[in-house]
N, C-alpha and C positions, 0 to 999 in steps of 0.2 A: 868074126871080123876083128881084126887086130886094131888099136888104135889107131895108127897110120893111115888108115883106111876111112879113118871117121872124116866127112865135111866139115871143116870147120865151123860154118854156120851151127853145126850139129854139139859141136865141143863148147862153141860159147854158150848154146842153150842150156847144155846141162851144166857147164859149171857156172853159171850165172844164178844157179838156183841154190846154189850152195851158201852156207852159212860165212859172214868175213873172216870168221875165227881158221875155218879153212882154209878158206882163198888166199890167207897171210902164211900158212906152214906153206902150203906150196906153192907161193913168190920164193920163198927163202931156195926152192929144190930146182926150181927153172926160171932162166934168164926171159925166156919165150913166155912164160906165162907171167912173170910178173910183168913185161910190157903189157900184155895183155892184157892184166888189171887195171892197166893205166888209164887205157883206152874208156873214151869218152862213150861213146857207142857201148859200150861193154859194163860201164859205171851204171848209165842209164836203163840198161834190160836189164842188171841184178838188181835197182833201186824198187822196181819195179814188180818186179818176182816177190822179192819182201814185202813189199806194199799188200801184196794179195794174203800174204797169211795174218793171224793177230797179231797188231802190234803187243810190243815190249809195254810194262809201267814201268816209267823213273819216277822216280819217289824220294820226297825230302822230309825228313825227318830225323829225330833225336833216337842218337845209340851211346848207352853210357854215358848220357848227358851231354852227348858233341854232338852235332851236325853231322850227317852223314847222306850219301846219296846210294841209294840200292836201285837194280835192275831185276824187274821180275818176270819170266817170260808168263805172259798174263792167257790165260785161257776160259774166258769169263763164260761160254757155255759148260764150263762144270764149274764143281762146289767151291775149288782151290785155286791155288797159284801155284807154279812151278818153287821151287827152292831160288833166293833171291841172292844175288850177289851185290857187296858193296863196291864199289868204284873208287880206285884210284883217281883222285883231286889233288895234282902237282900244283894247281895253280894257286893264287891266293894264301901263299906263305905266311908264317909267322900267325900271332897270338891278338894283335887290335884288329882281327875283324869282327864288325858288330854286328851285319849282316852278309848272308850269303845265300842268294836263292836262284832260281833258273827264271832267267826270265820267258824265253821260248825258246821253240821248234817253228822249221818254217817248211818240214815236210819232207827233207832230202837228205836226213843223217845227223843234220849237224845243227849243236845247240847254243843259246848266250847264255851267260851262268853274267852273273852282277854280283858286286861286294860292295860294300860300305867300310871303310877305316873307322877307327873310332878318332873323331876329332878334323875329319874329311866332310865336307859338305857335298862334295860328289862321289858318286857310283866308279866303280871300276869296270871293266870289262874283260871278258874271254870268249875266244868261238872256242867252241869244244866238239868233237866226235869221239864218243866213246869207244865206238867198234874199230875206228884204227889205230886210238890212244892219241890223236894227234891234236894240241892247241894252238893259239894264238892270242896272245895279250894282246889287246887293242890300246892303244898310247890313251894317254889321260886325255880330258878334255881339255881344248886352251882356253877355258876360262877362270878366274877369280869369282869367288866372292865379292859382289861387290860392297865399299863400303857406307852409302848412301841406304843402304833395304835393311829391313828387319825381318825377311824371313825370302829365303830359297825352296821352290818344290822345283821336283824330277820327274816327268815321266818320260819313260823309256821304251822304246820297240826295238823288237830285231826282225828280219825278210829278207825274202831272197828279190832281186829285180833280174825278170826272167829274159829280159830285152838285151842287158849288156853281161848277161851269167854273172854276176856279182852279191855276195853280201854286204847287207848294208844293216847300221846300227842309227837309229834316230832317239836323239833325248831331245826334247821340252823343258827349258827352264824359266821358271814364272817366278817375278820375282815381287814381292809386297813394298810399299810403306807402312804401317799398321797407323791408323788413325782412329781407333778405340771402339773397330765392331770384333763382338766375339768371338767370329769363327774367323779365324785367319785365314781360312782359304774362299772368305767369302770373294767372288770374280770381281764386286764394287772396290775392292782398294787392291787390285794387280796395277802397278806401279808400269814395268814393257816387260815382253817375253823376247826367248833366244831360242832358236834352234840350230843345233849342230845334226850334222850327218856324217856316219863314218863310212870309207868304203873299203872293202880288203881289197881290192888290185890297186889302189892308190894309198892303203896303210895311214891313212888319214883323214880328220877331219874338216868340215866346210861349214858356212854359215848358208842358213838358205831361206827362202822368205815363209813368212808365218802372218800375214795381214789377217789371213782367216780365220783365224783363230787368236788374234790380241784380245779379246775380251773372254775368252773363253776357257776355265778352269779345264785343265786338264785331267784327270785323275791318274796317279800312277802307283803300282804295286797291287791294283786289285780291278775285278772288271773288264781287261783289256782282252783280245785276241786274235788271231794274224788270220784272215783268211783269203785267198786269191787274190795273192799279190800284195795285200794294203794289212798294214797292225790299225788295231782299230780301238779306243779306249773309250770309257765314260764321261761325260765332261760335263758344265754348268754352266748356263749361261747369266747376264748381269738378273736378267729376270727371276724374281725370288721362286727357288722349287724348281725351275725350268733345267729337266735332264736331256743332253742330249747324245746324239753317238759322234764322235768323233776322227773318222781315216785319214792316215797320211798312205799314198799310193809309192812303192818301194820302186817302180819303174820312171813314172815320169815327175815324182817329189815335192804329187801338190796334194794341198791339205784336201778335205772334204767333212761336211757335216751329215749326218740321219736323222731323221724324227727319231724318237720315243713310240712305243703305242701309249695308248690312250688310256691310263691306269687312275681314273677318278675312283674304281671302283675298291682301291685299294686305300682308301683316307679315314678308314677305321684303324688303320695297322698302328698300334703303338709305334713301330720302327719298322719302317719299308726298308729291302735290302735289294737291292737289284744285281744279278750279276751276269755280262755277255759270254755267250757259249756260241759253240758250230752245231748244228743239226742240220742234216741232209745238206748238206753246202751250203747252208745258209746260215744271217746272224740270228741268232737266240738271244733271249730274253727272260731270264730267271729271275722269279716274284715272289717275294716270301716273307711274313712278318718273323723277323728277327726275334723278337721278344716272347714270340708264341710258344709253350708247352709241348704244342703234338703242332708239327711244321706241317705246312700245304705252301709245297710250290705249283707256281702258275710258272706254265713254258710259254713262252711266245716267240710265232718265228714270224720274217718278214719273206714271204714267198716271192716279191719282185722290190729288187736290193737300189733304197733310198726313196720308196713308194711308200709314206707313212701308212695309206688306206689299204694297205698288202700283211700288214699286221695282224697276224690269228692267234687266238687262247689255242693252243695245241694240247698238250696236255696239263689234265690236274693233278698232281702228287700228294696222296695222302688224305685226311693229315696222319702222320708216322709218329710215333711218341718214341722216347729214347733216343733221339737223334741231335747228337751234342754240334757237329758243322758237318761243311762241306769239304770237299777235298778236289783243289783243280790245279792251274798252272800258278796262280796269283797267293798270295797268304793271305786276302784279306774275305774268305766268302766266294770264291771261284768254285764252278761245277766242271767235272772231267766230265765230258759227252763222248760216248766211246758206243757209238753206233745209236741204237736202242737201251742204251743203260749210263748209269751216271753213279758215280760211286760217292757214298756218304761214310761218316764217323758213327757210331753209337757212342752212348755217355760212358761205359767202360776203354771206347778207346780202337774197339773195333770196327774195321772199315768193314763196311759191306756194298754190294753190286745192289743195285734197283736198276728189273727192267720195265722201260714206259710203257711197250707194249702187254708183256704179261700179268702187267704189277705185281711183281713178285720181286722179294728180298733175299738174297742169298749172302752169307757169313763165308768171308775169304779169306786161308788160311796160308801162312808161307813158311813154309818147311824152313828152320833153321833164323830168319830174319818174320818174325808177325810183323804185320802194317798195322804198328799201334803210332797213334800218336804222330801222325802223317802231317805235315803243313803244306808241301805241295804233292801232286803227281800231274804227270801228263803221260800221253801216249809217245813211243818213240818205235820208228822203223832205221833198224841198222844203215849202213851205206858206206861205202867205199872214197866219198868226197872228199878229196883233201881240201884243206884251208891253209896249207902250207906253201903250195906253188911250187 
């Protein structure tokens, strides 16, 4: 049967399956197919098709003492990892940047990457899609510094809002007077907060209300994770030790709270770490004393979402000896959940896979780029979505 001959229906299926790296040589060869890839309906069954294989790890971490982001195509039922390529990062030019990390994925191709200036009290931003090379600088925030506070925190989310097709970029900024308690981020001296939202079909930001959340510390750069629909971060509230979870919903742009479970039994821990994950669709709760020689984390999920009494020990981890961190979307103590396995550091530097159900440890090795010395990963599925318009 000659091409010609194929249903169309038939032509989308199979090339829908194909890799973008493809799909992009032949846009370049026919006019007909790259409308084709344009097509919404046709974005959506390729998204889709890649969703079902293993996703990619992006990965941040130090090469030659720089910053560098590599893509590995990851195949965690065997021993290795594919041969890892590094990524071209046009954005974020020049030599004062003091930080540079990904903040998320929200599922559909397309990532927020964050920067710090050195001498900038706020974050920068970019959408980014690696697989068609395409970005978008997101405009500064319109705020100052102000000059009445002693101290500025950020935290930040990126989502998609499924209801208007739009990306949207949400920071929290809480701002102190310092009146002489120790930890400055204690929620007793937050002075008022600000939220802005960005949106990419409007290329700009809004202010939007936060009543729910004035007293309540937000935590940003560790902790945090996007899942259906809402970014979801760690938070504190005036109550001394009182953790809680925190959602802004990326559709209708209202805040929300979670209980904690119920962690009395963890008040031996020299230094409690908690860090939020996804498992089975749900939010997770990783428990672990910090300070401990041979780590034991406790998993906890919440099987019916803002039901503190839905809270279960799901699995125990360990305790594993030689395990210097963890390795997820956050630098500060974040877990990658990549199905039934969650990747860790050893104290040499290598990342290894632990699966929860087999409890077994396997040593990942990457042809040409090793995952030494990782500060973040996350999982990533290619895609076809522009951010461009």
């Amino acid at each position: 049967m000659g091409r010609s001959e194929l249903p169309e229906e038939v032509v989308d299926d199979i090339l829908s399956r194909l890799p973008v790296k493809s799909l992009k040589r032949f846009s370049c060869l026919n006019k007909s197919w790259y409308t084709r890839f344009q097509n919404s309906c046709f974005i959506t069954k390729h998204h889709h098709h890649s969703s079902q294989k293993n996703p990619s790890i992006l990965v941040c971490g130090l090469e030659s003492r720089k910053r560098a982001l590599s893509l590995h195509p990851a195949k965690l039922d065997d021993d290795n990892f594919d041969s890892g390529i590094i990524l071209d990062t046009p954005f974020f030019p020049g030599e004062d940047i003091k930080l540079q990390c990904i903040m998320g994925a929200c599922g559909n191709g397309v990532i927020c990457m964050q920067a710090c200036t050195r001498g900038d009290h706020f974050f920068s931003f970019v959408l980014w899609n690696p697989a068609i090379r395409e970005f978008k600088v997101v405009p500064a925030l319109p705020v100052q510094f102000p000059s009445n506070i002693d101290y500025q925190h950020t935290a930040s989310g990126f989502g998609y809002d499924h209801n208007s097709n739009d990306f949207k970029v949400v920071t929290i900024l809480t701002y102190w007077k310092f009146t002489g308690y120790s930890l400055i981020w204690d929620p007793r001296v937050i002075l008022y907060k600000q939220v802005e939202v960005y949106t990419l079909s409007t290329d700009s930001w809004r202010q939007v209300n936060c009543d729910t959340i004035s007293d309540i510390h937000v935590f940003g750069g560790c902790c945090e994770i996007y899942l259906n629909g809402a970014y979801h971060w760690s938070g504190r509230t005036k109550e001394k030790d009182y953790n809680i979870i925190v959602s802004f919903d990326m559709s209708n742009e209202v805040f929300g709270t979670l209980s904690m479970p119920d962690l009395t039994d963890t008040s031996h821990f020299n230094q409690i770490w908690q860090a939020l994950a996804v498992l089975g669709n749900c939010v997770a709760l990783i428990v672990y004393n910090i300070c401990a020689p041979e780590k034991i984390f406790d998993i906890w999920v919440v099987h019916e979402y803002g039901v503190k009494e839905s809270w279960t020990k799901q699995y125990v981890i360990g305790p594993l000896s030689g395990i210097r961190k963890l390795v997820g979307p956050a630098n500060s103590g974040h877990i990658l959940l990549l199905g039934d396995k969650i990747l860790l550091v050893e104290d040499k530097g290598q990342v290894v896979v632990y699966n929860l159900n087999a409890q077994q440890i396997k040593n990942l090795q990457v042809t040409g780029h090793p995952l030494y010395y990782a500060t973040q990963a996350m999982a990533y599925v290619e895609s076809l979505v522009s951010i461009i318009g």
